[in-house]
N, C-alpha and C positions, 0 to 999 in steps of 0.2 A: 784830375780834379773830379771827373767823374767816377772816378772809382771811391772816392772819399766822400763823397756824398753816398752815392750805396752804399758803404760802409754803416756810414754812421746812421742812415737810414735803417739799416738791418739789427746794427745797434740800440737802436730806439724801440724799434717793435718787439727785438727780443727783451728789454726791458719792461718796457709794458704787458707783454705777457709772462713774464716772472710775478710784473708786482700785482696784476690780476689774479693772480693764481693763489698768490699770499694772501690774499684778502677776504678769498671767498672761504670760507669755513669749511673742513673737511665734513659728510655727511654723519648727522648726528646719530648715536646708537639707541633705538628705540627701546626701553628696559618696560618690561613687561612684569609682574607681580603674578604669581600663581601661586592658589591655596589648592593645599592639599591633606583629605581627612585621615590617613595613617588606615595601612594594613597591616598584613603580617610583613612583615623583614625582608621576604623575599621581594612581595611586591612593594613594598618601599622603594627597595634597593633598584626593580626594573624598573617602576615610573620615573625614579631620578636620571637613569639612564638613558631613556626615551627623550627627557629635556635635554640632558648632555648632547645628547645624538644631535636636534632641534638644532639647538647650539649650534655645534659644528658646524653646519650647513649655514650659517646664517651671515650675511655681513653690513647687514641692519637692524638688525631683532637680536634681544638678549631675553631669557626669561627666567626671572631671579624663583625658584622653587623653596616654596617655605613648608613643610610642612608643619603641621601646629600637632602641639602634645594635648593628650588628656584626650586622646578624642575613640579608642577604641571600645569604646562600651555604646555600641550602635549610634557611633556619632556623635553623642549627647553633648559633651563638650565643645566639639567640633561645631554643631549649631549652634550651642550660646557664642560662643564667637564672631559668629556670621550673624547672626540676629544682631549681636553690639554694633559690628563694623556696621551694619546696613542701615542704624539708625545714627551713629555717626561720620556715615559719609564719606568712611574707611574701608571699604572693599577693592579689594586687586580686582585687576584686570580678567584674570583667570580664575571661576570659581569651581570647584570641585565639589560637586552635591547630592547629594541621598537622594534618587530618583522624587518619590514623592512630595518630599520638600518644596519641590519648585515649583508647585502652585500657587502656592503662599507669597513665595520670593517675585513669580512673576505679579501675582495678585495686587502686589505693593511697590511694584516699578524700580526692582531692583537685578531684572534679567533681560537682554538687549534677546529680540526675536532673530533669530540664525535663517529667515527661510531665504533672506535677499542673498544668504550665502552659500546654500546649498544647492547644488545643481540634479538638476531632476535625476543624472547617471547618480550622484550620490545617493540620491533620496531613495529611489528604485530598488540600490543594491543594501541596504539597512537595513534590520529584522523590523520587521509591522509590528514587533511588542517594543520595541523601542521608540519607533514613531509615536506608538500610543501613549508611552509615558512620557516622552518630550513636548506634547501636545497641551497648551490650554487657551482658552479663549479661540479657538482656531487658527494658533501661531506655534513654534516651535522655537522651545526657548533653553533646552540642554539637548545632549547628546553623548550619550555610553559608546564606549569602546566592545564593552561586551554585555551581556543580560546576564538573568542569574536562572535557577533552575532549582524547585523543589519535588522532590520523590521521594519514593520506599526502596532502601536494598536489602536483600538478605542474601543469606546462605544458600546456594542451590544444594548441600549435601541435607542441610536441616528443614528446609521445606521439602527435601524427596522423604528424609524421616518421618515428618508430618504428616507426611501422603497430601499434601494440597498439591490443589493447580496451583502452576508457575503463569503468571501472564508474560507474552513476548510483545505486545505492542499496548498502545493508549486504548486502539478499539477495541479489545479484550480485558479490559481492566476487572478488579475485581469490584463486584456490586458490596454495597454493605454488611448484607446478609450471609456471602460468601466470607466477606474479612472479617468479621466475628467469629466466623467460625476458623480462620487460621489462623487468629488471635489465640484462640481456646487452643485449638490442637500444641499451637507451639508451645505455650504456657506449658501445657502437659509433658511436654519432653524432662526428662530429668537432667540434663545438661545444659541446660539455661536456667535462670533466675527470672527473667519477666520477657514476656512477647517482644517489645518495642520500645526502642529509646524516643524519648522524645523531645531531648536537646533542652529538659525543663534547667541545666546547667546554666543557659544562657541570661538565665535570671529579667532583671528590669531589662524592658528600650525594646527594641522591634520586630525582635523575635516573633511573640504572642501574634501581632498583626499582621505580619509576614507571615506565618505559617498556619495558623489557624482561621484567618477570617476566609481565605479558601475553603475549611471545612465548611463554615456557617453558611456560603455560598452553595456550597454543592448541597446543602440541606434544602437550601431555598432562600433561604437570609440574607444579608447583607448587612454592612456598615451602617452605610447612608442609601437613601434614592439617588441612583443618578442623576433623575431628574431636576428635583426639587432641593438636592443636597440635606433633606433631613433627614434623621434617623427616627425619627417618630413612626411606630407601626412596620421597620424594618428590624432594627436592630434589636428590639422589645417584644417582636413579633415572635408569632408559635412556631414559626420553623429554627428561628434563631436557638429559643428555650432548647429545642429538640436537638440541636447543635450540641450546645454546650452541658445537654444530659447527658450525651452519648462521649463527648469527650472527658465527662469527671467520673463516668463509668470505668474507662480506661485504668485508671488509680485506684476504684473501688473493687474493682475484678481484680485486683495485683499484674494487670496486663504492662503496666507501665509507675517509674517510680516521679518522685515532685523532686527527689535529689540526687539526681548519679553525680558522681565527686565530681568528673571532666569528661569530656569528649571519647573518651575509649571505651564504653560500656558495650557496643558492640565488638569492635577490635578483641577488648580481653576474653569475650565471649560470655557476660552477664546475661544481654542481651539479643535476643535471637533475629531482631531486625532495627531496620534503623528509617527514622523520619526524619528527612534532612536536607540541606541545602548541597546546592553542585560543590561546595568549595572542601566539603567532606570525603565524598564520592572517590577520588582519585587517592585517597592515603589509603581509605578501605581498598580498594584493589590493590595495594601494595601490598597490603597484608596478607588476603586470601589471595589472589589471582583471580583465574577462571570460577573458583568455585563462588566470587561474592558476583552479583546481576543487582543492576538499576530496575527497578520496577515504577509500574507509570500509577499516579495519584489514582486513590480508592473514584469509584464512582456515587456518589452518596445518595443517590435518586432522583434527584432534582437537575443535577447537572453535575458533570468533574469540573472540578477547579484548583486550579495550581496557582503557586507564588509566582510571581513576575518581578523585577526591577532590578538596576544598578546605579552606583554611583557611576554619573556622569558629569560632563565639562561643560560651562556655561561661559558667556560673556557678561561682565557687569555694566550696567549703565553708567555706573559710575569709571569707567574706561577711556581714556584719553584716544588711545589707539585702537579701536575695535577691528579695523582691516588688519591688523600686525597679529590680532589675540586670535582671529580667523587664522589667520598661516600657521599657527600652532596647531588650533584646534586639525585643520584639513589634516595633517603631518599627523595628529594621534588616531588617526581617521582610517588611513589606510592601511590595509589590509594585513600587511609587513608587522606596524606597530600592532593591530590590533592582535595578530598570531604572538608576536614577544611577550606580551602580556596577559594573554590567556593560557597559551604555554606555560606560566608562574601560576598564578588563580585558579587553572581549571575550571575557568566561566567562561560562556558558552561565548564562541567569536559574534561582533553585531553586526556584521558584513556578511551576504551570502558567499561572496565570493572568497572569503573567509573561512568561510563556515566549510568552503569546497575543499580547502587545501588542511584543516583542520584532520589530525588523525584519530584525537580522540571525540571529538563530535560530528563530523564529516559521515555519510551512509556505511553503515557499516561498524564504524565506530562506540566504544563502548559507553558512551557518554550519550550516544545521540537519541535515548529517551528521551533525555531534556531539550531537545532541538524540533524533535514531535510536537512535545505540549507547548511550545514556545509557536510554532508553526500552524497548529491548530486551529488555534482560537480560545483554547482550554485554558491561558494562560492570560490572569484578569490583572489588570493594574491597581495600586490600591486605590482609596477613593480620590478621585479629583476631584479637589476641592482645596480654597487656600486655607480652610479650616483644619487641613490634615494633622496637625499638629494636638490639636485640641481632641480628633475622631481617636487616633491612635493610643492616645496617653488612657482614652476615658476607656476604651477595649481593655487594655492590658490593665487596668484597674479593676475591672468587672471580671474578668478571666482568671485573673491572680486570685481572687476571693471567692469568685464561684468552684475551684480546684481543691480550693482550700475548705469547700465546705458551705460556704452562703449561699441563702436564699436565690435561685438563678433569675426567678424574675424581677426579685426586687435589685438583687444588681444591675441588670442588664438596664431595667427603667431609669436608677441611677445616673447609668453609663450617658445615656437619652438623652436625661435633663442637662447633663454638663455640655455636651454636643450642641444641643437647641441654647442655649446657654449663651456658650462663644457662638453662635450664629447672631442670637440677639443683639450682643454686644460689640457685634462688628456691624452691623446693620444691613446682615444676610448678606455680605461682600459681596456688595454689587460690582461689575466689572469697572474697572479704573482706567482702561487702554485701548 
C-alpha cells in the first residue's frame, strides 16, 4: 500500500512538473532592427558578416540588418531617411551614422547616451579623436569601429625628379611656402599633366567639408566658433578669404583640375600627387608599391589640420531593448571585429589595442601617418554643433562658387548668413537633455 501511495505521489509531481513546464513560455527572441548607410560591396558584404557572426553567438538576440539604398552619395539619402523615421517615431534600435550628424540627432533626443555602458578599460583603449566626435553636451552618444584619415601621397621616383624634400613624419611637414614651391616644380615635369588631384570628382555632400575646412583651419579660420557656435567673423573672416584664395589659385595655376572623370587621375599618372582620404591610400600602393609614400597634411601657418571622423553605431531612444542593442554594439567594439573591418576599408582601427596588431597602421606600418595626425592632436572634428547640417551645406555652397570663380567674400558672407540663419530659426539650440 505504501508503495502505491509513492507511486502515485511521484506520479503527481512528475505531472505537475510536466504541466509547469508547458505553461511557462519558452524565452522570447529579442529582434533588434539595424540601419545601415551602404559602402562599397566589400564592406557591405563584411558588416553583414560581422551581424551574421553576432547572430551565431546569440540565443536571445537576433539583429535583423537592413541596409537602405540610395544612400552612397556621402550619405545624403541615407539621412533623409533617418531625419523621416526620427520625426515619425520609426527608428531601429541600431542606428548607423555619419560622425557629425549626431549632434543634431542627439540635439533633438533621438540618441540614448552610451557612457552608463562603457567601461573606463573600454573608454581608455579607443582613439581620443573618436571620443571627441562621440561627444556632445558632455555625454557620449555613437561610437566608430574605426576613424578616417586624410593626407598627401606621391611618387617617391617623381618628387626625387622634382628634386623636393620628401617629409617622413607630421613634425617635418611641409610649410606652405615649401608646397608651392613643389606644387610648381611638379607641374614642370613633362610626364604629368597637373601637380595634384584633388578628388574634385566627388562632386556634391561632404567632400568639400571634409577635406577642405582643415585647410581654412590651418590658415587660421574656421566654420564656426566653438564657442559661441557662430560663423560671424570666423568663416567671413581674413584668414578664411586667404584660404580659399589660395585653394582657387590651385585651378588658376593648372596645379589642379574642377573635373578628373574618376578616382584614377593619379594611378594612370595625369596627376603627380594626390589629396585624399585613407580609403584611397591602399589601391594606390597596389599600384606603385614602395615607390607611392603617405605624406602628412601641408602645414598652412597657422596651425596643421587634418580631417577626422567615421561613420559610427548609435542606440536610439526610440529602442525597446537598449541593453540587447549594447551586446551588439560591445561585439562591433572589439578588437577582432574592429581588425575584420578595417582589413576591408583600410580605415584606421578605433581601438589602440587594435591599432597594435594592425599591419598596415600599427608602428611601422605604411598607413601609420594617418595614425600620427589622428594621435596628435592635428586631427579636428568637424563643427559640433546640432546645426551641422545647415554649416556643411552653406561651406560646400560657397566653395563650389568661389572655385568656379565668385566673388570669395561675398560668398563666404553669404555662406554666414544661412549658418546665422538656421541658428535663429532654431533659437540658437539650446540644449534639450
Amino acid at each position: 500500500m505504501n508503495r502505491i501511495v509513492k507511486y502515485l505521489a511521484l506520479v503527481a509531481i512528475l505531472l505537475l512538473l510536466f504541466t509547469s513546464a508547458a505553461i511557462i513560455p519558452a524565452q522570447d527572441m529579442v529582434e533588434l532592427e539595424l540601419w545601415y548607410h551602404g559602402g562599397t560591396q566589400e564592406e557591405n558584404d563584411e558588416t553583414r558578416a560581422q551581424v551574421d557572426r553576432f547572430n551565431a553567438m546569440q540565443d536571445a538576440i537576433h539583429v535583423n540588418f537592413v541596409e537602405l539604398a540610395g544612400s552612397l552619395v556621402a550619405g545624403t539619402g541615407y539621412n533623409d531617411a533617418v531625419n523621416a523615421a526620427a520625426v515619425a517615431g520609426d527608428l531601429p534600435c541600431i542606428l548607423d551614422l555619419d560622425g557629425p550628424n549626431l549632434y543634431n540627432y542627439a540635439w533633438a533626443g533621438f540618441l540614448a547616451p552610451l557612457d552608463d555602458y562603457m567601461s573606463d578599460e573600454l573608454r581608455a583603449d579607443i582613439l581620443p579623436s573618436l571620443i571627441d566626435q562621440g561627444l556632445y553636451n558632455g555625454k557620449i552618444y555613437a561610437m566608430g569601429q574605426y576613424d578616417s584619415g586624410l593626407a598627401l601621397v606621391g611618387r617617391v621616383s617623381l618628387l626625387e625628379e622634382a628634386g623636393v624634400r620628401i617629409p617622413t613624419s607630421i613634425d617635418d611637414a611641409w610649410d606652405l611656402d615649401e608646397f608651392n614651391g613643389v606644387l610648381a616644380s611638379l607641374q614642370a615635369l613633362d610626364n604629368v599633366e597637373y601637380a595634384i588631384d584633388l578628388k574634385m570628382n566627388y562632386g556634391a555632400g561632404e567632400w568639400y567639408t571634409y577635406a577642405f575646412s582643415p585647410v581654412v583651419q590651418g590658415f587660421g579660420g574656421d566654420l564656426i566658433d566653438k564657442e559661441t557656435l557662430s560663423a560671424e567673423g570666423v568663416l567671413n573672416g581674413p584668414e578664411a578669404v586667404a584660404a580659399m584664395e589660395w585653394i582657387r589659385s590651385l585651378f588658376e595655376n593648372g596645379y589642379a583640375t574642377l573635373t578628373p572623370p574618376d578616382d584614377n587621375e593619379f594611378i594612370n599618372g595625369n596627376a603627380a600627387m594626390g589629396f585624399l582620404g585613407h580609403w584611397m591610400a591602399t589601391g594606390y600602393y597596389e599600384a606603385f608599391g614602395d615607390d607611392m609614400i603617405v605624406l602628412p597634411v601641408v602645414n598652412f601657418g597657422a596651425r596643421q589640420a587634418t580631417g577626422m571622423g567615421s561613420w559610427a553605431w548609435s542606440i536610439t531612444t526610440q529602442c525597446d531593448n537598449p541593453d540587447a542593442a549594447w551586446a551588439f554594439m560591445e561585439f562591433m567594439l572589439t578588437p577582432e571585429e574592429i581588425l575584420s573591418i578595417t582589413n576591408v576599408n583600410a580605415a584606421v582601427p578605433g581601438r589602440l589595442s587594435a591599432l597594435a596588431m594592425s599591419e598596415l597602421f600599427g608602428e611601422g606600418g605604411r598607413m601609420n601617418i594617418f595614425v600620427q595626425q589622428l594621435e596628435s592632436g592635428i586631427a579636428i572634428p568637424r563643427p559640433i554643433t546640432p546645426g551641422y547640417p545647415a554649416v556643411t551645406s552653406a561651406f560646400f555652397t560657397a566653395m563650389d562658387n568661389i572655385i568656379k570663380g565668385g566673388d570669395i567674400q561675398a560668398e563666404l558672407d553669404a555662406a554666414v548668413d544661412k549658418i546665422e540663419q538656421d541658428i535663429a530659426d532654431n533659437d540658437g539650440y539650446p540644449i534639450q537633455n
